[in-house]
C-alpha positions as CSV (number, residue, x, y, z in Angstrom):
1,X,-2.1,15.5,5.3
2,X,-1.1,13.0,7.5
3,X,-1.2,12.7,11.6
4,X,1.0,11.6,14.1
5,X,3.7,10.0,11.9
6,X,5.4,6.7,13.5
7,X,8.7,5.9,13.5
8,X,9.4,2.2,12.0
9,X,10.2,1.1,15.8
10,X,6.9,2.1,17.3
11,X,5.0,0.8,14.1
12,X,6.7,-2.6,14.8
13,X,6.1,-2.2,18.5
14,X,2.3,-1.4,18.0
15,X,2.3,-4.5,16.1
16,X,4.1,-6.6,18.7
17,X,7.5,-7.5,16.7
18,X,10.3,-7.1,17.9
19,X,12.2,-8.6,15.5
20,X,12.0,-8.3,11.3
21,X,13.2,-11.8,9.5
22,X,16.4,-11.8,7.6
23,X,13.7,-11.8,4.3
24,X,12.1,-8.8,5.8
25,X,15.6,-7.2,6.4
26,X,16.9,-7.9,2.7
27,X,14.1,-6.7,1.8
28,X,14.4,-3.4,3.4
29,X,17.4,-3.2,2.1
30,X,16.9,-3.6,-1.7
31,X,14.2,-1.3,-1.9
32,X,15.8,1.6,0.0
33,X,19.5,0.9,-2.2
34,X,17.3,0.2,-5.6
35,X,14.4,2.0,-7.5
36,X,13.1,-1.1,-8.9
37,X,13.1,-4.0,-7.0
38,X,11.1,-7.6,-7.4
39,X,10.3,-9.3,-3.7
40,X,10.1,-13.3,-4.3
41,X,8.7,-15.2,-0.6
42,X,6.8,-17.7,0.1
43,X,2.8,-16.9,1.4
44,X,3.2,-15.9,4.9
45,X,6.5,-14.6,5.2
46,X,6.0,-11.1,5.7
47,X,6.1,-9.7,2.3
48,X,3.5,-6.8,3.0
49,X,5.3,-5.6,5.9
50,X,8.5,-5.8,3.9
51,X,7.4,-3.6,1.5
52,X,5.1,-1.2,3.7
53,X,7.6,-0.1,6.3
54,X,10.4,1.4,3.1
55,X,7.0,3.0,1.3
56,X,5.9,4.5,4.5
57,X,9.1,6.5,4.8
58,X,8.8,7.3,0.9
59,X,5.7,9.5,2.0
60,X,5.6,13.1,2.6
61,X,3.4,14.1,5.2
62,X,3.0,17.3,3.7
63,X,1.8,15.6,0.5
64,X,-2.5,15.9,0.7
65,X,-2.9,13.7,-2.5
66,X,-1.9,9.6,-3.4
67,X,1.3,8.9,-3.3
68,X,1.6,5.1,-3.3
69,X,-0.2,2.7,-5.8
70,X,-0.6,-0.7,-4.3
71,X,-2.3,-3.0,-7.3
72,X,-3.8,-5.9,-6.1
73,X,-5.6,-9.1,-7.8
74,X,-8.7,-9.5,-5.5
75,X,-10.5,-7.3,-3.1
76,X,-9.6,-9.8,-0.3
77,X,-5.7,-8.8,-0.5
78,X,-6.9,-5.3,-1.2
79,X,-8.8,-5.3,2.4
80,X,-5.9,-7.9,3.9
81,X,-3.4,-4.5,3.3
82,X,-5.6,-2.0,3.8
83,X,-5.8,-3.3,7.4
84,X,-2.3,-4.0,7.8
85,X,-1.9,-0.7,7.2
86,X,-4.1,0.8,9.6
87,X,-3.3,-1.4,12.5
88,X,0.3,-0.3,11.6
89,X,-0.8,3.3,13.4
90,X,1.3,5.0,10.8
91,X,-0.5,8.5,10.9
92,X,-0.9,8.2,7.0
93,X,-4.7,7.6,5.9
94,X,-4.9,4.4,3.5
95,X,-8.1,3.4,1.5
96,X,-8.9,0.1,-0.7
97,X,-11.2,0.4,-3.8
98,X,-12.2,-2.6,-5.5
99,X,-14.7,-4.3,-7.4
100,X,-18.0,-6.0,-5.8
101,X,-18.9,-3.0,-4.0
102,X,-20.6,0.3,-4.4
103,X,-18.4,3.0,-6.2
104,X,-20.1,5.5,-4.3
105,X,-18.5,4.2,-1.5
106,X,-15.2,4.5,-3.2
107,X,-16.3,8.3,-4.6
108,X,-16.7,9.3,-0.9
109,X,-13.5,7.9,0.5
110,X,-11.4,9.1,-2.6
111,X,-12.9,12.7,-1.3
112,X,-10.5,12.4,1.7
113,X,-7.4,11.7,-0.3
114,X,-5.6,8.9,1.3
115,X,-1.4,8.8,1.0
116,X,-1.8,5.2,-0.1
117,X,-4.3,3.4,-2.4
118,X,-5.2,-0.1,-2.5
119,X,-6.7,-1.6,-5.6
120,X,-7.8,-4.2,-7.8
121,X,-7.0,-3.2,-11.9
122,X,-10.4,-2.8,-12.9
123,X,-11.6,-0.8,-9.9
124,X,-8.6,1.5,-10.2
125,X,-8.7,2.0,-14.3
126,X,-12.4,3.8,-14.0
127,X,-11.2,5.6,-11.2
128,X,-8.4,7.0,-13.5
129,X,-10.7,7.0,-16.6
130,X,-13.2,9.3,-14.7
131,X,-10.2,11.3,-13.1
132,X,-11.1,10.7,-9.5
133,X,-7.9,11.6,-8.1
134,X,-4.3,12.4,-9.6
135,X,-1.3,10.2,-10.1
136,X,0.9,13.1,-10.4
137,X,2.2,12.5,-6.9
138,X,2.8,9.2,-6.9
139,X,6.4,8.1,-6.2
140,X,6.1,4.4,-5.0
141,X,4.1,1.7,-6.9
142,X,3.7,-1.7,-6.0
143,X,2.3,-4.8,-7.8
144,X,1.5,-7.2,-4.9
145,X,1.0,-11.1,-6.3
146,X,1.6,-10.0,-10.0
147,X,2.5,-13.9,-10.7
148,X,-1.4,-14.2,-9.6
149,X,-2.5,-11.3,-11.6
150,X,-0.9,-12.7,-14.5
151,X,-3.1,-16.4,-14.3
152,X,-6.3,-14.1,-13.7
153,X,-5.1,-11.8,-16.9
């Protein structure tokens, strides 16, 4: 279960903006008017924020299992967004799992069910081949960099 949920104001206040960009804004926009949508931006634009703030209000905080899928292409963006979210102050618990690191460590954390999971594809399929947590909740999925994933295969 989450604590302390923030309001999109005082997540964007704990991050000092006080301002989204018009990108940001149509952003915001076409996720919360469409079930599908595809984000196009330029590196450094505020993509991940773009897409965070709708998922966060996706969440149920009455929800103890996943609920958003964040799939990733290296364990460097996986750790970039796992840390956005957490300085974000949301009150939802958020965890990255991804190769080049013990899956112990990913075992342990996966214990304490975060709302949102952050991964790379192969980390996350033997997570769901060994049935380490359920995807039955999840409602929001997102595919960050998939033009990336796609040159990697």
């Amino acid at each position: 279960m989450a604590n302390n949920i923030k309001a999109q104001q005082d997540i964007l206040e704990k991050l000092n903006i006080y301002e989204l960009n018009p990108m940001q804004v149509a952003a915001i926009e076409a996720i919360e008017e469409n079930d599908k949508t595809i984000l196009l931006s330029p590196t450094g634009t505020g993509k991940t924020l773009a897409f965070l703030l709708p998922l966060l209000e996706r969440l149920d905080p009455e929800c103890e299992e996943v609920q958003a899928l964040i799939i990733v292409p290296s364990r460097e963006l996986a750790i970039q967004i796992e840390t956005v979210v957490r300085n974000m102050g949301s009150g939802y618990k958020a965890n990255a799992i991804y190769g080049g690191r013990s899956i112990a460590k990913d075992k342990t954390e996966l214990k304490h069910t975060p709302a949102i999971l952050i991964g790379t594809p192969g980390r996350l399929a033997d997570h769901f081949e060994q049935a380490r947590f359920t995807t039955k909740f999840i409602k929001t999925l997102v595919i960050d960099e998939f033009d990336i994933s796609i040159e990697v295969g």
